[in-house]
C-alpha positions in Angstrom: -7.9 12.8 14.8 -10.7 12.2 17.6 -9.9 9.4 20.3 -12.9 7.8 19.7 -12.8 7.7 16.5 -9.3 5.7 16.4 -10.0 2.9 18.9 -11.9 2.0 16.0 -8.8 1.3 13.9 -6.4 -0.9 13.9 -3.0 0.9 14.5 0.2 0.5 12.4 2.8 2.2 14.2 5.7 4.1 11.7 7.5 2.5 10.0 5.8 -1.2 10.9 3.3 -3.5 8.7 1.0 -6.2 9.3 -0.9 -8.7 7.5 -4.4 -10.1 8.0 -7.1 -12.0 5.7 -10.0 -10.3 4.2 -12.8 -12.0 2.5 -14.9 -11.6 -0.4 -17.0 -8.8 0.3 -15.2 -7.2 3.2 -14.1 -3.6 3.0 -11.0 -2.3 3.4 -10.2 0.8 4.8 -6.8 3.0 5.4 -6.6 6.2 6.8 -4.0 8.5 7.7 -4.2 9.8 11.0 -1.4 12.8 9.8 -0.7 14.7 6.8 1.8 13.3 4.9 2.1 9.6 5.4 1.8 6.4 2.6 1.2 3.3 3.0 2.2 0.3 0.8 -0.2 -2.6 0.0 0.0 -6.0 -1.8 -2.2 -8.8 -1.7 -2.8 -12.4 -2.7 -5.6 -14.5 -3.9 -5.8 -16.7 -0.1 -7.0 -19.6 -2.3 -4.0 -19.6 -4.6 -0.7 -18.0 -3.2 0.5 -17.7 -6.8 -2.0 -15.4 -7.8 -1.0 -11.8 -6.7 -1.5 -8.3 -7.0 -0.3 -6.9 -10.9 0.7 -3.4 -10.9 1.5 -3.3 -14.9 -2.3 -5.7 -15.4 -4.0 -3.1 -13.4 -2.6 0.2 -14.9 -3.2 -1.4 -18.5 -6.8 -1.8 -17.6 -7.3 0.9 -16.2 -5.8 2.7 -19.0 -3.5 5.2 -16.4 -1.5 5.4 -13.6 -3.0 7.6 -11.0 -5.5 4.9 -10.1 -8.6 6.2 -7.8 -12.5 6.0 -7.1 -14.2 3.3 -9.5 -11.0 1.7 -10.5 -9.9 -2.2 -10.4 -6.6 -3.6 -8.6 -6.1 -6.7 -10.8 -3.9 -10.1 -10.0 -1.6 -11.4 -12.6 -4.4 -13.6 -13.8 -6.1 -10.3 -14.7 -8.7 -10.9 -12.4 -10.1 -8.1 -9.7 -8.9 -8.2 -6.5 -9.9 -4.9 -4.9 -12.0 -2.3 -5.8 -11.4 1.3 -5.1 -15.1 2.1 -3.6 -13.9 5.6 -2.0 -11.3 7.9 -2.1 -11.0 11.3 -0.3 -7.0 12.0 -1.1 -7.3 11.0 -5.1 -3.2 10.4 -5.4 -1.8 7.0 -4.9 1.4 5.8 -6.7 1.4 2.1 -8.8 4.6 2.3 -10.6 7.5 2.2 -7.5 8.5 -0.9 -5.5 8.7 -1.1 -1.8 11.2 0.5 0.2 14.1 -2.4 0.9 17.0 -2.5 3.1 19.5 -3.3 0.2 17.8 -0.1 -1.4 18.7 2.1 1.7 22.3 0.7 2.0 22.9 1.8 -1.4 21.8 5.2 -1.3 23.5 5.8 1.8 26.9 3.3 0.7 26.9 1.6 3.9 25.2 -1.7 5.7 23.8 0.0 7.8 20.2 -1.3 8.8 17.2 0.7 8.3 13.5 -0.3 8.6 11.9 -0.7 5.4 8.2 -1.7 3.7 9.7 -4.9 1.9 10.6 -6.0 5.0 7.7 -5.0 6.9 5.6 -7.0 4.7 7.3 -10.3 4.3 7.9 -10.5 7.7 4.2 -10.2 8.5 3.0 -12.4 5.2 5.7 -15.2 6.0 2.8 -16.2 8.8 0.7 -17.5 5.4 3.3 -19.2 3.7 4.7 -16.2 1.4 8.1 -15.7 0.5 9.4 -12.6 0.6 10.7 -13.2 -3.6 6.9 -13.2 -4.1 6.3 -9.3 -3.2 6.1 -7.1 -6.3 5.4 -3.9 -7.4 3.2 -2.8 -4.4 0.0 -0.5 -4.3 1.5 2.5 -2.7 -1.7 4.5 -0.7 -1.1 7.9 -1.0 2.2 8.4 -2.5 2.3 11.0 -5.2 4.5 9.8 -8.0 4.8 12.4 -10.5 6.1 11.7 -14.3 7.7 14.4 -16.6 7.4 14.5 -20.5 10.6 12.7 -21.3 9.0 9.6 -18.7 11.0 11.0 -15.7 10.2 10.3 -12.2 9.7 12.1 -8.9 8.4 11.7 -6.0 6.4 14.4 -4.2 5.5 15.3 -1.1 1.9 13.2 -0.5 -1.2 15.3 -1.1 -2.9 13.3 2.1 -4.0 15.1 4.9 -4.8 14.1 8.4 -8.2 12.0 8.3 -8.0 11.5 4.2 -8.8 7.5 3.5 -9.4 4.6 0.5 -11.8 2.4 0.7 -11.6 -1.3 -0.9 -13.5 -3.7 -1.7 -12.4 -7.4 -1.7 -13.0 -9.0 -4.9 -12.1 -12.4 -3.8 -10.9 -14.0 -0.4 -7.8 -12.2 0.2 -4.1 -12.1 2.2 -3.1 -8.3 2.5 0.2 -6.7 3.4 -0.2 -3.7 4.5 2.8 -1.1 5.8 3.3 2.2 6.9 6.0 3.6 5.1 9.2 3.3 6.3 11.1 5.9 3.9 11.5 9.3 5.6 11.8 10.7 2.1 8.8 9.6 0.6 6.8 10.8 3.7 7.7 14.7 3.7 10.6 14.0 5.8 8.7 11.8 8.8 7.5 8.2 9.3 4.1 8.2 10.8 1.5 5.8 11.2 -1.3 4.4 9.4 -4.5 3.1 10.8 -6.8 0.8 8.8 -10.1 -1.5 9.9 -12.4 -3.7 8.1 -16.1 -1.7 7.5 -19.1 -3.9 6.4 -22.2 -1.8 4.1 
């Protein structure tokens, strides 16, 4: 990715998050600078901390799961939070939670640490007052999730490429986590990181 073009995003280095308020009307967007690489969001209604992103509201409105270009990101009031105004990869997973370190340790049947995305984010949203019980189901940007006939689930290798983006739109005053994913499998085998930036029309 040109130089010039990423000292106009902010940087999330792998396997690191961050959280930051965006306002009704601001645009969101997230890009990733290498092929490969997801990126988990969740959000909360800055007004209300118990209003929060719904995976299972917005995939019933939406009517699917692969949710892209035109669609709604809805709180579990059922109200919009984001809109999906752009969307050059078209592949973004709503159905798996993030990565955690209790969810390493078992796979791996040890304690040892590893970074993860649940982490990542509460660490980051504890600064507004969120509790890291309060995370669900997050938005993951460009995972590829893929679902079988008898409801069987894999995860892919991402369809992103270097320089592929999503671009929201804040339906209401917002708190956003926002990671780079920490899970090696998830991202082809590499953690790598994400850059995003608020964009005005």
């Amino acid at each position: 990715m040109p130089e010039a073009l990423e000292k106009t995003y902010c940087i999330l280095p792998a396997q690191t998050g961050a959280a930051f308020l965006l306002r009704q009307g601001e645009l969101l967007r997230v890009t990733t600078p290498e092929d490969h690489q997801v990126a988990d969001l969740f959000c909360f209604n800055a007004r209300d901390l118990w209003e929060s992103l719904s995976a299972g509201r917005s995939i019933d409105w939406a009517e699917t799961i692969y949710l892209t270009e035109g669609h709604h990101l809805y709180s579990n009031r059922s109200n919009p939070m984001l809109t999906i105004l752009g969307d050059s990869c078209g592949r973004h997973d709503f159905l798996m939670t993030p990565c955690s370190l209790r969810m390493f340790q078992i796979v791996a049947g040890n304690n040892d640490y590893h970074p993860s995305c649940h982490e990542n984010l509460a660490k980051n949203l504890a600064e507004f007052g969120i509790h890291e019980d309060q995370i669900s189901t997050t938005f993951n940007i460009f995972m590829n999730v893929t679902v079988d006939g008898t409801g069987g689930v894999t995860i892919e290798c991402p369809k992103a490429k270097a320089g592929d983006s999503i671009l929201f739109l804040a339906e209401m005053d917002l708190v956003v986590g926002l990671t780079a994913c920490s899970h090696e499998g998830t991202n082809h085998g590499t953690c790598k990181p994400i850059w995003y930036r608020k964009e005005s029309f």
